[in-house]
C-alpha atoms as a printed R data frame, in Angstrom:
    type eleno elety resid chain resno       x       y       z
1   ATOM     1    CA   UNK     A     1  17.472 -16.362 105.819
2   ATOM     2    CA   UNK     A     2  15.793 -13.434 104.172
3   ATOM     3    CA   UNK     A     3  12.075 -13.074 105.095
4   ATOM     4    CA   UNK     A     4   9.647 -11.597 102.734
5   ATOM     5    CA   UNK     A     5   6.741 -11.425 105.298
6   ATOM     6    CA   UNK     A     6   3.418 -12.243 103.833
7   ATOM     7    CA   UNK     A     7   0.317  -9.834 105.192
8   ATOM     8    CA   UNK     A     8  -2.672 -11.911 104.506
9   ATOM     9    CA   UNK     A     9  -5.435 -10.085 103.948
10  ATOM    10    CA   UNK     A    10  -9.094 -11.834 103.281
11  ATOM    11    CA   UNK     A    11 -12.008 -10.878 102.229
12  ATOM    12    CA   UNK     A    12 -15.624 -12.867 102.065
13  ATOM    13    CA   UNK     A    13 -17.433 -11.606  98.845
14  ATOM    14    CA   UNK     A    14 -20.291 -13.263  96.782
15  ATOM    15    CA   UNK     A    15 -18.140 -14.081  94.053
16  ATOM    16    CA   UNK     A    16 -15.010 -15.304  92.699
17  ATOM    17    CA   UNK     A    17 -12.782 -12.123  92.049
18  ATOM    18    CA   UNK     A    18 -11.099 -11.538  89.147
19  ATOM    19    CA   UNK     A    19  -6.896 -11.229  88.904
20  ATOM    20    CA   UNK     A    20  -5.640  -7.859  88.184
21  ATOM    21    CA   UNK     A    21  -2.915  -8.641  85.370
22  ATOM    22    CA   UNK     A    22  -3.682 -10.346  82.575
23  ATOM    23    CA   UNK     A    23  -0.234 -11.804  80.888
24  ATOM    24    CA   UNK     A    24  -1.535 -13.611  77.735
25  ATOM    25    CA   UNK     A    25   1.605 -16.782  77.042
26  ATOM    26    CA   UNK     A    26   2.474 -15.757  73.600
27  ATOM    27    CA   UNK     A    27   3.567 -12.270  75.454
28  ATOM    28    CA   UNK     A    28   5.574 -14.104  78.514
29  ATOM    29    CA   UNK     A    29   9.145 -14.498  78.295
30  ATOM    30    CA   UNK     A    30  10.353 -18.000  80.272
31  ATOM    31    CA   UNK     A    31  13.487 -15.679  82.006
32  ATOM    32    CA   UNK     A    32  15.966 -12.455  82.651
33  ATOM    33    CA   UNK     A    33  17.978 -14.289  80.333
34  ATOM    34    CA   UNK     A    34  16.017 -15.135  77.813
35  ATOM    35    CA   UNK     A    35  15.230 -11.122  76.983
36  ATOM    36    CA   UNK     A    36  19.000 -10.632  77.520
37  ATOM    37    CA   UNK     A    37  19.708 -12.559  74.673
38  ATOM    38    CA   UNK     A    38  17.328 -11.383  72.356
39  ATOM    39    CA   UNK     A    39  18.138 -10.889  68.597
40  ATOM    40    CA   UNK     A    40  18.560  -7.139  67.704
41  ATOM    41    CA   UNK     A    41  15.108  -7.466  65.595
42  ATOM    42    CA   UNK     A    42  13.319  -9.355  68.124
43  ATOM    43    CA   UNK     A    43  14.544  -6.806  71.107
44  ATOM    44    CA   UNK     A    44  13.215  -3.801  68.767
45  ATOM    45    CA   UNK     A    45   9.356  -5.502  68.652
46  ATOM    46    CA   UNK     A    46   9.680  -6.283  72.105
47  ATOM    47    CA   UNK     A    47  10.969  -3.055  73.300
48  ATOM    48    CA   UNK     A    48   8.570   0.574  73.700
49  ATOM    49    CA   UNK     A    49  10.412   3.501  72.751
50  ATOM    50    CA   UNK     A    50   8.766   7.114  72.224
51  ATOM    51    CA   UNK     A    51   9.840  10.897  71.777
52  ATOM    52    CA   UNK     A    52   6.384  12.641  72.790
53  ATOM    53    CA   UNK     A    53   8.280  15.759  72.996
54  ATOM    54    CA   UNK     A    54   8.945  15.980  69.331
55  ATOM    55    CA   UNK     A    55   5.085  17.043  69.312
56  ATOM    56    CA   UNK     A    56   5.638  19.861  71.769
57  ATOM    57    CA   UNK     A    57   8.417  21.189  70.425
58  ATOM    58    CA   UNK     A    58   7.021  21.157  67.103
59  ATOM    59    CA   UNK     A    59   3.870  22.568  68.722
60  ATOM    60    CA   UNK     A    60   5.690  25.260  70.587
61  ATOM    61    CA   UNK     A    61   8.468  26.347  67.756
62  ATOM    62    CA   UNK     A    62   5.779  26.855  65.036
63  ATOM    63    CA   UNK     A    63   3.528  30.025  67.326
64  ATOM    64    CA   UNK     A    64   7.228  31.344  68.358
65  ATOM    65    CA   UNK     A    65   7.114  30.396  71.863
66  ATOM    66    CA   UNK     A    66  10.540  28.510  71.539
67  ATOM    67    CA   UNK     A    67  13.571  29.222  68.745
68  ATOM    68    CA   UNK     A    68  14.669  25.946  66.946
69  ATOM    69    CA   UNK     A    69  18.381  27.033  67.743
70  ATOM    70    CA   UNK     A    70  17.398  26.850  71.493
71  ATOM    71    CA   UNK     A    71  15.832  22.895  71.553
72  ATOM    72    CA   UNK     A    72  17.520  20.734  74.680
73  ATOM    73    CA   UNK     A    73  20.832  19.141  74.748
74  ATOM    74    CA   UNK     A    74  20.878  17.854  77.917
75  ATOM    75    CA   UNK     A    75  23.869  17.228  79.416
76  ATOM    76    CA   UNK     A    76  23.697  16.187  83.108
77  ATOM    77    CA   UNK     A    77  21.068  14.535  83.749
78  ATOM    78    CA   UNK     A    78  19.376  13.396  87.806
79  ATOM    79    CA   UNK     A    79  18.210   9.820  88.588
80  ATOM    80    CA   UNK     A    80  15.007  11.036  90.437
81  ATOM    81    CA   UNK     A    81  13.692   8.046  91.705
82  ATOM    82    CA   UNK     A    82  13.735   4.552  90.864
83  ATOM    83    CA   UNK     A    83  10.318   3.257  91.797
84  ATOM    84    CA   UNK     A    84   8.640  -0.394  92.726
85  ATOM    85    CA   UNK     A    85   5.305  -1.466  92.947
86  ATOM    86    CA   UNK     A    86   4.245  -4.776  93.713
87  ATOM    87    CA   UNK     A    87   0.682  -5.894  92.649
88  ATOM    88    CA   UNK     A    88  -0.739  -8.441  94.370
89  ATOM    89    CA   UNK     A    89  -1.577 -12.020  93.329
90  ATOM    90    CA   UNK     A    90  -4.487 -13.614  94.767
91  ATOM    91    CA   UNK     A    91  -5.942 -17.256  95.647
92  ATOM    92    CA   UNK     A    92  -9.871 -18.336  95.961
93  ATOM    93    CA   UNK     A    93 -11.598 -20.908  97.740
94  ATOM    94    CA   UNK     A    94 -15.745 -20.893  97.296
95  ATOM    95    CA   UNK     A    95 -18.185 -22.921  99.829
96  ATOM    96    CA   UNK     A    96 -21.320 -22.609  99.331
97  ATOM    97    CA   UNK     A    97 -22.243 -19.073  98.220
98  ATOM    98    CA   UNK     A    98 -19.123 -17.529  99.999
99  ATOM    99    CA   UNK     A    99 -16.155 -16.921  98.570
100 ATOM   100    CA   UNK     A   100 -12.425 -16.580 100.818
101 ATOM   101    CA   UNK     A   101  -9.751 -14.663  98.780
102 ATOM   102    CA   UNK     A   102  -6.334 -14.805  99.838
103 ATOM   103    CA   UNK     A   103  -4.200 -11.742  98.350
104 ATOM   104    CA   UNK     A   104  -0.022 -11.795  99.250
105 ATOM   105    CA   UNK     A   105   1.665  -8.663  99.776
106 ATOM   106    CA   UNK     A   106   5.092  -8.423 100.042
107 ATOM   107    CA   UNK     A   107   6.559  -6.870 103.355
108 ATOM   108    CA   UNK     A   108   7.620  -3.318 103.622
109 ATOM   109    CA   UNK     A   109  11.145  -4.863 104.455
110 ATOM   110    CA   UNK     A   110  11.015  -7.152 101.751
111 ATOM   111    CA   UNK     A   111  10.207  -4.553  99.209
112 ATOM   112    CA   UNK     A   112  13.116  -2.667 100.156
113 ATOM   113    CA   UNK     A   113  15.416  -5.665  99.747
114 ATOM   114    CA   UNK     A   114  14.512  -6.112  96.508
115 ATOM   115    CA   UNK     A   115  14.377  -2.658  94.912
116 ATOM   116    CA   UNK     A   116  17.848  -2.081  96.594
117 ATOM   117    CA   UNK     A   117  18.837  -5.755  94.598
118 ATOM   118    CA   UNK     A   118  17.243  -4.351  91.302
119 ATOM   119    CA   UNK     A   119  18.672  -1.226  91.509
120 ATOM   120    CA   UNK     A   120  22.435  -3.224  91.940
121 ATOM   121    CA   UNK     A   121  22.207  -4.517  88.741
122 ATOM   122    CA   UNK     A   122  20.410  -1.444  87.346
123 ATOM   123    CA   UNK     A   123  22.533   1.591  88.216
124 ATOM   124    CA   UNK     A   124  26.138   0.571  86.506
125 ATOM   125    CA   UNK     A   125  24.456  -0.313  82.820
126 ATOM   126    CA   UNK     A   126  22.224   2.702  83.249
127 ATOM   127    CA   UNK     A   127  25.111   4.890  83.739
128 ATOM   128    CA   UNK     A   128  27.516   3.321  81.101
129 ATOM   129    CA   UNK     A   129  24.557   3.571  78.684
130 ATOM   130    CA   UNK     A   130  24.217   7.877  79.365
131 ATOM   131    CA   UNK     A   131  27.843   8.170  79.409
132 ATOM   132    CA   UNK     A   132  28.341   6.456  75.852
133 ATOM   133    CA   UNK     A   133  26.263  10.093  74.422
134 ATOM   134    CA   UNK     A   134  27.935  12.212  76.682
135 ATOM   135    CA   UNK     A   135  25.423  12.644  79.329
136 ATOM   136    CA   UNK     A   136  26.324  12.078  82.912
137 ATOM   137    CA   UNK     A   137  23.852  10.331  85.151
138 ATOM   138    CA   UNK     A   138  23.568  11.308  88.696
139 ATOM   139    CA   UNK     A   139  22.260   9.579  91.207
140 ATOM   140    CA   UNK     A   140  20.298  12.169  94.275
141 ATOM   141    CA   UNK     A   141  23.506  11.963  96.185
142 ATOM   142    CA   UNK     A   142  25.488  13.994  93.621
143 ATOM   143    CA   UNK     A   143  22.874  16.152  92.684
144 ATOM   144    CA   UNK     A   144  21.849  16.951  95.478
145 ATOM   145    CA   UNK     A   145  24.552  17.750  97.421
146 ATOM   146    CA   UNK     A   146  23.583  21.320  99.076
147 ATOM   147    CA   UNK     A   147  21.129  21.847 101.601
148 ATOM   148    CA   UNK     A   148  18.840  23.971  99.624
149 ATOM   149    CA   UNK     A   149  19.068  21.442  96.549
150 ATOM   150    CA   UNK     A   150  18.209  18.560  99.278
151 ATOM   151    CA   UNK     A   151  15.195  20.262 100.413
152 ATOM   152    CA   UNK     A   152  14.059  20.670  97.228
153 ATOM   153    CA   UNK     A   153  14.526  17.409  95.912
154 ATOM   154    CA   UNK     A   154  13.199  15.807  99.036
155 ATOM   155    CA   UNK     A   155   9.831  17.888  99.236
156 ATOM   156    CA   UNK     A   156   8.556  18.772  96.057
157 ATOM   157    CA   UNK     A   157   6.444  15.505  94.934
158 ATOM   158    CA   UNK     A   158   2.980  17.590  95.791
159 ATOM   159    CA   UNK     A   159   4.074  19.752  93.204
160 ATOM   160    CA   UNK     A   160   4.068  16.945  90.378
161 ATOM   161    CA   UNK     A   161   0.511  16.671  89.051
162 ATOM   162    CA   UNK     A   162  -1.043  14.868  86.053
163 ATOM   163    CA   UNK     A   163  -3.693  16.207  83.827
164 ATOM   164    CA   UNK     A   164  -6.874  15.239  84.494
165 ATOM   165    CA   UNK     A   165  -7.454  13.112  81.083
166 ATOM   166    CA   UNK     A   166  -4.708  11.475  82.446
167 ATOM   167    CA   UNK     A   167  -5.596  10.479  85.707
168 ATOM   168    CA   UNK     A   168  -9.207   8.881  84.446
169 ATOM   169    CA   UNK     A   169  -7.607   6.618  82.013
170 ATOM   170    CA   UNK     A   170  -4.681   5.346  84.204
171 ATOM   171    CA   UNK     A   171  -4.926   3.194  87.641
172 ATOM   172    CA   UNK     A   172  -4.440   4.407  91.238
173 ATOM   173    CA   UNK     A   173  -1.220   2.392  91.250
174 ATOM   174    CA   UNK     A   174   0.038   4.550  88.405
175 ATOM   175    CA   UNK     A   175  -0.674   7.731  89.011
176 ATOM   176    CA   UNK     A   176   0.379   7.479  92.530
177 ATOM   177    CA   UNK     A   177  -2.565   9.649  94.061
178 ATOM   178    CA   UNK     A   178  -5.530   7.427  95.256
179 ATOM   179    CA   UNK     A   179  -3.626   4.291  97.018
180 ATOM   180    CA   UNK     A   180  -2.269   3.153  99.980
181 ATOM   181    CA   UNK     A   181   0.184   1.496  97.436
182 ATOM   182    CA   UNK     A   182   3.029   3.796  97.393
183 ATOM   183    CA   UNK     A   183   6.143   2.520  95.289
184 ATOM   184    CA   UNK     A   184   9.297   1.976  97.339
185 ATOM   185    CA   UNK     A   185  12.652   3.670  96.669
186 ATOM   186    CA   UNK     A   186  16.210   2.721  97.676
187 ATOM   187    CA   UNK     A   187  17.624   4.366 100.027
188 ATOM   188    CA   UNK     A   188  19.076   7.737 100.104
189 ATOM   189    CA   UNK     A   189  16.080   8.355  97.456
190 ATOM   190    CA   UNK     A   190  12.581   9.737  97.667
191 ATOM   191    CA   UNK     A   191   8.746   8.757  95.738
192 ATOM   192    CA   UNK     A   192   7.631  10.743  93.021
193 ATOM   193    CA   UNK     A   193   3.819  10.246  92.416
194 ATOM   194    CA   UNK     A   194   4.184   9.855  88.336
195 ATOM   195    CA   UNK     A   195   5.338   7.374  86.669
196 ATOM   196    CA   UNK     A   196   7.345   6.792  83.741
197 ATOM   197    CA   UNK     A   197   4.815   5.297  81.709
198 ATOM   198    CA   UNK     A   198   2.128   7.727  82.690
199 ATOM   199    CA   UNK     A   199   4.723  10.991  82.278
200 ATOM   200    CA   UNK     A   200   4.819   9.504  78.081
201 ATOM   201    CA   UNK     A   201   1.344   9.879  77.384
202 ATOM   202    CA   UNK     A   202   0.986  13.335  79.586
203 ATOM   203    CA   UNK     A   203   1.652  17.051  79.077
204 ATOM   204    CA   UNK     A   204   1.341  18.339  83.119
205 ATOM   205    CA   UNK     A   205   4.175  15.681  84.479
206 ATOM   206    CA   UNK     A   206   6.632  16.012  82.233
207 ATOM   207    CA   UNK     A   207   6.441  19.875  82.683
208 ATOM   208    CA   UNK     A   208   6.372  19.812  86.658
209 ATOM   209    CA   UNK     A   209   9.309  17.247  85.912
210 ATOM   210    CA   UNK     A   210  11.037  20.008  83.842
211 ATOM   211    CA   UNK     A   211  10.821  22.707  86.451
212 ATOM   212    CA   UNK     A   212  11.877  20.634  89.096
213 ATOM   213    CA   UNK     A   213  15.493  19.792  86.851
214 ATOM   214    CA   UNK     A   214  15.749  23.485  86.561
215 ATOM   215    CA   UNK     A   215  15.787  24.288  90.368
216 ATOM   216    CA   UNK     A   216  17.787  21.122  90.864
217 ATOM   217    CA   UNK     A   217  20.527  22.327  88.220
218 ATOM   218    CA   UNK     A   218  19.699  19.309  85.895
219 ATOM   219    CA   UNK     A   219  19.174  19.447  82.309
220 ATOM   220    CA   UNK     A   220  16.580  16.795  83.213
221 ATOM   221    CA   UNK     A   221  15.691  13.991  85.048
222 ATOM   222    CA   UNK     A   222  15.062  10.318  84.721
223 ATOM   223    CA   UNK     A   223  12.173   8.426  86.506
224 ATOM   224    CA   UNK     A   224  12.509   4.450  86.645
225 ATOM   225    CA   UNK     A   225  10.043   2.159  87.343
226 ATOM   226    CA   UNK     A   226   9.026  -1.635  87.984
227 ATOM   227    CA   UNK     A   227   6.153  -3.360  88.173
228 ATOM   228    CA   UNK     A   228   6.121  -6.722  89.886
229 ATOM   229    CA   UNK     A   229   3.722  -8.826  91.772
230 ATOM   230    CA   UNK     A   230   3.793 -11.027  94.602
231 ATOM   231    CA   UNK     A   231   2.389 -15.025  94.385
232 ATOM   232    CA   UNK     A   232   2.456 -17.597  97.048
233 ATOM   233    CA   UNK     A   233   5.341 -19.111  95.515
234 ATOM   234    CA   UNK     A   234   7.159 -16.281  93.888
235 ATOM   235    CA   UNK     A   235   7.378 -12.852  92.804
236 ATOM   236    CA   UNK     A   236   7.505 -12.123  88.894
237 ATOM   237    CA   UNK     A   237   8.674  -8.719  86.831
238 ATOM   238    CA   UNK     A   238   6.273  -7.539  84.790
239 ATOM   239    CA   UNK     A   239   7.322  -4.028  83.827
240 ATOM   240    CA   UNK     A   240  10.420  -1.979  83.693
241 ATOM   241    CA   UNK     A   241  10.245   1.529  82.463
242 ATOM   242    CA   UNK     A   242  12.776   4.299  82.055
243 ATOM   243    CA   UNK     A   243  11.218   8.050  81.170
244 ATOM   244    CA   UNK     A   244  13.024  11.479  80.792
245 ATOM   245    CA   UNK     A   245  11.503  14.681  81.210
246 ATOM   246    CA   UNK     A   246  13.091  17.975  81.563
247 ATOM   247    CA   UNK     A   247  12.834  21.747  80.834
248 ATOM   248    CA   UNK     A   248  12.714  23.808  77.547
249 ATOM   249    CA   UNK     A   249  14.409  27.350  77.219
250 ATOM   250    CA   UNK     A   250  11.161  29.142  75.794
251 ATOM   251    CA   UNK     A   251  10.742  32.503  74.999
252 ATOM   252    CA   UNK     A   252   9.737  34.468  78.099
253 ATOM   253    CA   UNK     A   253   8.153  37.087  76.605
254 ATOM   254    CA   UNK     A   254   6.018  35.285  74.066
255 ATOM   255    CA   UNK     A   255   2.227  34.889  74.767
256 ATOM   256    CA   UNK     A   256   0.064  31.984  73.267
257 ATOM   257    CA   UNK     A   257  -3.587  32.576  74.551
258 ATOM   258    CA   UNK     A   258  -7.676  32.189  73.383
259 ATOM   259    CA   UNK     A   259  -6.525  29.678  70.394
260 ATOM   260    CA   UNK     A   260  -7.277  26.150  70.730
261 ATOM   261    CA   UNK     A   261  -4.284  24.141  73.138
262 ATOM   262    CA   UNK     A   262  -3.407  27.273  74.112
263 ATOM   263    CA   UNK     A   263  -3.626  25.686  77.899
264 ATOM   264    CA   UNK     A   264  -1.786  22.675  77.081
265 ATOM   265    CA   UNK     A   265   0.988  24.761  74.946
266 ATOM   266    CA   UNK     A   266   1.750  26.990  78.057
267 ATOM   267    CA   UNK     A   267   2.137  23.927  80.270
268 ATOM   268    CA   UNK     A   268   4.525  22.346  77.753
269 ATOM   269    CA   UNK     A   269   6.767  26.127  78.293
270 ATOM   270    CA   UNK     A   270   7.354  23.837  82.166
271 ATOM   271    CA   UNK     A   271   9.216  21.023  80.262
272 ATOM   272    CA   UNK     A   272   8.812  18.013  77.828
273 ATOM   273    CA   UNK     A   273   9.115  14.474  77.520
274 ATOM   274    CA   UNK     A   274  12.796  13.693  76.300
275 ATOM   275    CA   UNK     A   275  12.438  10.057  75.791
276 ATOM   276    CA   UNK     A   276  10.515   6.923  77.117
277 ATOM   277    CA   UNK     A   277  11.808   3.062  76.424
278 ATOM   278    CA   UNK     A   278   9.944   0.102  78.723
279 ATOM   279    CA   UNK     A   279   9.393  -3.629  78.668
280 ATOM   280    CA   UNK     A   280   6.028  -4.434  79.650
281 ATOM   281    CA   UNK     A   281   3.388  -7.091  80.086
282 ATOM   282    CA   UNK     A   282   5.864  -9.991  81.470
283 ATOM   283    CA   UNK     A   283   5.112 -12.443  83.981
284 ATOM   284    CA   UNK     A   284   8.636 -13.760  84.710
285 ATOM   285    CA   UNK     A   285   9.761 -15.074  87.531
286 ATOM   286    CA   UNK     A   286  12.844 -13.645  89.776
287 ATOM   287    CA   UNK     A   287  12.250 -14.364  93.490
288 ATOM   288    CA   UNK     A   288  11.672 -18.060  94.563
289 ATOM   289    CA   UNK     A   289   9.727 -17.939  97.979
290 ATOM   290    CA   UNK     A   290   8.919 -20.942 100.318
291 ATOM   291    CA   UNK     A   291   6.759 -20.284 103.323
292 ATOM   292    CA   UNK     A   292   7.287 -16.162 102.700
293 ATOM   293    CA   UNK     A   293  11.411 -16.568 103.019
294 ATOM   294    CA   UNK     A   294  13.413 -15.554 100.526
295 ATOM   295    CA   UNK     A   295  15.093 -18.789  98.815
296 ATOM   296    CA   UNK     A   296  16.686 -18.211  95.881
297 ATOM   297    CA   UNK     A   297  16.869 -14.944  92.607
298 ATOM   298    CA   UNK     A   298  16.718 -15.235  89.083
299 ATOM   299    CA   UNK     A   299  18.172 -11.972  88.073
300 ATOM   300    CA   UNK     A   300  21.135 -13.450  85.862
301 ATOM   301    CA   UNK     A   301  21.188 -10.886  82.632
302 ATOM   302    CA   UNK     A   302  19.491  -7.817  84.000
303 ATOM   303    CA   UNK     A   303  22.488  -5.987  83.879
304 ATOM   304    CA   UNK     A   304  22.208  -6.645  80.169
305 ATOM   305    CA   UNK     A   305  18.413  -5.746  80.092
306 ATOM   306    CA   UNK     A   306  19.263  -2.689  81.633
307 ATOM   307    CA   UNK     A   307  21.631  -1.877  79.358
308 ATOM   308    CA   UNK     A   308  19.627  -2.359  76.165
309 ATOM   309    CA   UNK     A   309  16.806  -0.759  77.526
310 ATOM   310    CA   UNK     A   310  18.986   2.295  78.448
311 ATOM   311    CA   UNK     A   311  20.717   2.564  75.164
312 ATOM   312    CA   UNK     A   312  17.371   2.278  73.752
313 ATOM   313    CA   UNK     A   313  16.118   5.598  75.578
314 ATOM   314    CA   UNK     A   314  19.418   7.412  74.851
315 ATOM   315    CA   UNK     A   315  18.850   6.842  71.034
316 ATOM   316    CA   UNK     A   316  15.984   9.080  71.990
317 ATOM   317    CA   UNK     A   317  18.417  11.624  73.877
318 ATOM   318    CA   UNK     A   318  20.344  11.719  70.626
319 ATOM   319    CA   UNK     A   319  16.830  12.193  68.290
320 ATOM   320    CA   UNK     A   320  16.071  14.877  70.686
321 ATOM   321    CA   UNK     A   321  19.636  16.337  70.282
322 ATOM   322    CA   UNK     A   322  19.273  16.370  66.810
323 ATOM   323    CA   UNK     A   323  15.464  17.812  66.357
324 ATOM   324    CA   UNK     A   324  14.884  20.413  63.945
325 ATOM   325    CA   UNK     A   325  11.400  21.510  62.990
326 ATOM   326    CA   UNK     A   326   9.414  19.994  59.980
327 ATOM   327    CA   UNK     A   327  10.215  23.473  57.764
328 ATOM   328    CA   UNK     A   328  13.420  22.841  58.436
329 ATOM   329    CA   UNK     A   329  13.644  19.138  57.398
330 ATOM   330    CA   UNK     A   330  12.045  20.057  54.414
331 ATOM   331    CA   UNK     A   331  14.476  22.338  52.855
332 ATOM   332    CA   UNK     A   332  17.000  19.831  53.183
């Protein structure tokens, strides 16, 4: 049998602690299944989709820095990293004025298992869902299939940063930087400190993102993520998130300084967001555990989750294929 060793950690405090992840029932979904079947309409309310890039390359094409004949079409696209975190859940017990909390972690080993599980169902819809627009999805193995590309890809997370506005609003578990709680990767893979989520609602990710694709010989990259957390008698998904960032082909030449975003507008020259699509704020079960073993999954229908949420963030590809700038729209 499968072990998903517990480390129990405890901690005496004054007072009850409160959870981390707040799932309010009107927002959580009984199973996999139940999202797989999902009514087109009821999938599109559920679903998070955004092209943040649209405002950078509106941004950049109206002070010249980029021609609107010269927007992305990405074509080959690199799997980065698919990335879990698992939160964990906690138990109290108060006597007297002390309170025991009991928080359960999942095992390094465990963690592994299960991104390697996720990433099973995962891959094939992911890939059938790029390939339906014309853009191949490769996994690190096929991109990065030359010693200098491997070195690159394997050592350049330092170089991904977040802007600072950024990294105030979102957690440590986000962003990556200030935890112990690195996400885990399958393997043949390696960690990237952003997220998907947090690379939608940033300018200095997606553009470390984009110059990255460029040395790797990508017209981007994709950067997956999932949230889940650990309970004494389970663990539950509560995110999935699938981003897109790569690089622009701006005008070298071209200066944009003094003027107000001028520092942002010069970052955004690095890259842009393509595309985001995630399911968040769930608290469904998938892994059954008795006495930290492994007993049973309830994955059946991610492969169709996957899907949708794939084709949902390759509509965005195809907006982004098809972006012209507002003067342009309007003489139409």
């Amino acid at each position: 049998m499968i072990h998903f060793n517990f480390k129990l950690r405890y901690l005496l405090v004054a007072s009850t602690l409160s959870c981390m992840l707040f799932i309010s029932p009107a927002q959580a979904q009984k199973s996999i299944k139940d999202i797989a079947e999902m009514k087109d309409k009821q999938w599109g309310k559920f679903v998070k989709t955004s092209f943040t890039g649209a405002y950078w390359l509106e941004g950049l094409t109206s002070v010249g820095l980029l021609d609107a004949d010269k927007t992305p079409q990405p074509k080959k696209i690199g799997l980065l990293t698919m990335q879990l975190y698992t939160a964990s859940a906690s138990t109290s017990n108060t006597a007297g004025n002390w309170t025991t909390t009991t928080y359960f972690t999942t095992s390094e080993e465990g963690s592994k298992l299960l991104i390697e599980n996720l990433k099973e169902y995962m891959l094939p819809a992911m890939k059938q869902a790029f390939n339906e627009v014309d853009i191949q999805l490769l996994e690190p193995a096929e991109f990065a299939d030359t010693p200098e590309k491997k070195e690159i890809y394997m050592n350049s997370r330092d170089e991904i940063e977040t802007g600072g506005f950024t990294q105030m609003i979102t957690s440590s578990l986000e962003n990556g930087k200030e935890t112990n709680f690195a996400g885990t990767v399958p393997e043949g893979y390696t960690w990237y400190p952003v997220t998907a989520g947090v690379l939608d609602v940033d300018v200095k990710g997606p553009s470390g993102y984009g110059e990255l694709a460029e040395k790797l010989g990508l017209d981007g990259v994709l950067v997956v993520t999932i949230l889940t957390t650990t309970h004494r008698k389970y663990i539950s998904l509560n995110k999935v998130e699938m981003g897109v960032a790569g690089p622009i082909n701006d005008n070298p030449e071209a200066e944009y300084n003094g003027r107000i975003n001028s520092k942002s507008m010069n970052t955004a020259r690095g890259g842009v967001m393509y595309g985001y699509a995630g399911i968040e704020r769930m608290e469904i079960p998938i892994i059954e555990l008795k006495r930290g073993e492994f007993q049973a999954h309830y994955l059946e229908g991610f492969d169709v989750v996957s899907s949708r949420l794939s084709k949902t963030l390759t509509e965005r590809l195809v907006e982004l294929r098809n972006w012209q700038p507002k003067k342009a729209r309007k003489k139409k």
